[in-house]
N, C-alpha and C positions, 0 to 999 in steps of 0.2 A: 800159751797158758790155758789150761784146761778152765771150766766156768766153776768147780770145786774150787781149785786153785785157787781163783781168783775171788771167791767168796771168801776163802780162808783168810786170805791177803785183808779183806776190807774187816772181816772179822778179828785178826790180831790190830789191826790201826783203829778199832773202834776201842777195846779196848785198851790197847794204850792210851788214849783219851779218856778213858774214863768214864765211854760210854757203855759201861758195863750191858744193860738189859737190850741195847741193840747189838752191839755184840754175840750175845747169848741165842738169841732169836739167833741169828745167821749162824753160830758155831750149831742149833740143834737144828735146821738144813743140812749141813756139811754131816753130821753125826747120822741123819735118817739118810743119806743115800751114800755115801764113805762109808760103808759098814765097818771097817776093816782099819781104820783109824782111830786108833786107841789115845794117840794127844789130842786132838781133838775133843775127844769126850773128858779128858782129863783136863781140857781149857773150859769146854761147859762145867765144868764140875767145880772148877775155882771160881768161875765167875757165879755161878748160881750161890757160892756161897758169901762171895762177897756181895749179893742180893738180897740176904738173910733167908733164902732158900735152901735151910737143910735138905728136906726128902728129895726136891729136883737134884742134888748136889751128889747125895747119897747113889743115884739110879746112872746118876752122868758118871759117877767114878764104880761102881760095882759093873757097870760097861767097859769102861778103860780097864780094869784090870783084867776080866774076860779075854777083852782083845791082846793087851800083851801077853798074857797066860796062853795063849792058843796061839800068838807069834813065836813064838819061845823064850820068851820075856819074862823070866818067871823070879827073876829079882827085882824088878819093875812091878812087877805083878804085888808081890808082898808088901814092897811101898806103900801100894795104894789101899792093900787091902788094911794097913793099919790107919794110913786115913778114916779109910770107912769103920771102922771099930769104932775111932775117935767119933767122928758122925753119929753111929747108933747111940755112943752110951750118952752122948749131947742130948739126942733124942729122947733119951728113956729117962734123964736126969727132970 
């Protein structure tokens, strides 16, 4: 098991617990050297929100959708990017 891997590992188990903000901390490790891992950014992105961190939430899923849009993920991509619609007009409300 790679040491990502193995973050990610301890990162979905913190979160199942319910340790959402250690969680998050470790999933945006996995997010700045995993470039190229677009669940990831879309597990920071839920958990930042279940943190009442919209803008963190906001930049962790406008990430994930980037990265499945340039996988070729581009109904995945749409997904998220209505998320993030939801997010801004949260935002602007």
């Amino acid at each position: 098991m790679t040491a990502m891997s193995a973050i990610r590992r301890q990162a979905a188990e913190l979160a199942f617990r319910g340790r959402h903000r250690a969680a998050a901390r470790l999933y945006e490790l996995v997010v700045a050297h995993a470039e190229r891992d677009p669940h990831s950014a879309m597990k920071l992105g839920e958990l930042r929100r279940k943190l009442n961190e919209p803008r963190g939430a906001l930049r962790a899923y406008e990430l994930a959708s980037a990265l499945f849009r340039g996988a070729g993920f581009s109904l995945k991509a749409q997904a998220v990017d209505r998320v993030v619609a939801g997010l801004e007009r949260a935002l602007e409300a």
